[in-house]
N, C-alpha and C positions, 0 to 999 in steps of 0.2 A: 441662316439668319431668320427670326421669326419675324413674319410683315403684321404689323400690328394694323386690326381691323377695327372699324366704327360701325355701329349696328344702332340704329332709331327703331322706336316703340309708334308705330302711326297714329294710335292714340292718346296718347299721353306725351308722346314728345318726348318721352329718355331718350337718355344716348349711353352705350354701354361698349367700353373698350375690352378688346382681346389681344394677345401680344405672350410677350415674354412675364409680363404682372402673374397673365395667368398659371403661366409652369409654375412660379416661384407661390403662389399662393393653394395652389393645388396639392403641391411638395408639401408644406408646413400644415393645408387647410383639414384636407385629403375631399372628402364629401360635401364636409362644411362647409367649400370654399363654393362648390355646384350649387349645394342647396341656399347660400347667400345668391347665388348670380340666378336664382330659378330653375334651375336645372335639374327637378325636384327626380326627375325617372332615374338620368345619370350620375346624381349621388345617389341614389339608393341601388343600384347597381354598383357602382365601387365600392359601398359599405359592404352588399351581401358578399362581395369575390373577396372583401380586404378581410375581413370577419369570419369567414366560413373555415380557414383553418381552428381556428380557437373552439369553435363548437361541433365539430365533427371529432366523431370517436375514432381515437386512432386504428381498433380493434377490427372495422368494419369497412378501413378503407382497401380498395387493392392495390392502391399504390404506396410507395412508402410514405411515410409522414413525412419527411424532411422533402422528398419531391413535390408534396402538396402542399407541405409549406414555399417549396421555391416559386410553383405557381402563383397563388396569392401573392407573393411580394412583385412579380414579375405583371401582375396584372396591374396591381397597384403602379404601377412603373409604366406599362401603356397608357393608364389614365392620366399621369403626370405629366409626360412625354407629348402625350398627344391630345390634352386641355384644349388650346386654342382652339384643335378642328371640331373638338366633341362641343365647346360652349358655342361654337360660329354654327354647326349644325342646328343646337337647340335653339339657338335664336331664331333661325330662319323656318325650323318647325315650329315656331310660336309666331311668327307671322311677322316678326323684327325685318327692318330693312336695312341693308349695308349698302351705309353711306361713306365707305371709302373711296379719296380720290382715286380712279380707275377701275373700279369695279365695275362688275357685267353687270 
């Protein structure tokens, strides 16, 4: 079960939730879903691993294309898989504070 997290902005006073929302918008969003919630490094990181089969020559890879194509899909798949913990991270490198009941 994914324990859904609350995260405040100390300046501004947002409040930004993490959970299950985020699998299901990361799924459909992919980057877009990062770069809407700020998470400007880690969608652009999933763009360049989700992308990087399409513009790489087949000709000059050493592995076969269809293996690096499984990759990218497979990375794309850790980033969906594991959203909550990658947005709860950038929050808390941006300086957000988690205001869930029972948090450290």
């Amino acid at each position: 079960m994914i324990q859904r997290r609350n995260f405040r902005q100390p300046a501004t006073n947002a409040v930004a939730s993490v959970g299950l929302k985020t699998v299901i918008g990361t799924l459909f969003a992919g980057p877009f879903y990062y770069w809407s919630r700020g998470a400007l490094i880690e969608g652009t990181i999933m763009s360049v691993f989700g992308l990087m089969s399409i513009f790489v020559d087949d000709e000059t890879l050493s592995i076969s294309a269809d293996t690096f194509d499984n990759i990218g899909w497979a990375v794309w798949g850790a980033f969906v898989l594991l959203s909550p913990l990658v947005l709860a991270w950038s929050y808390r490198r941006r300086g957000w504070i988690d205001i869930t009941p029972g948090a450290e």
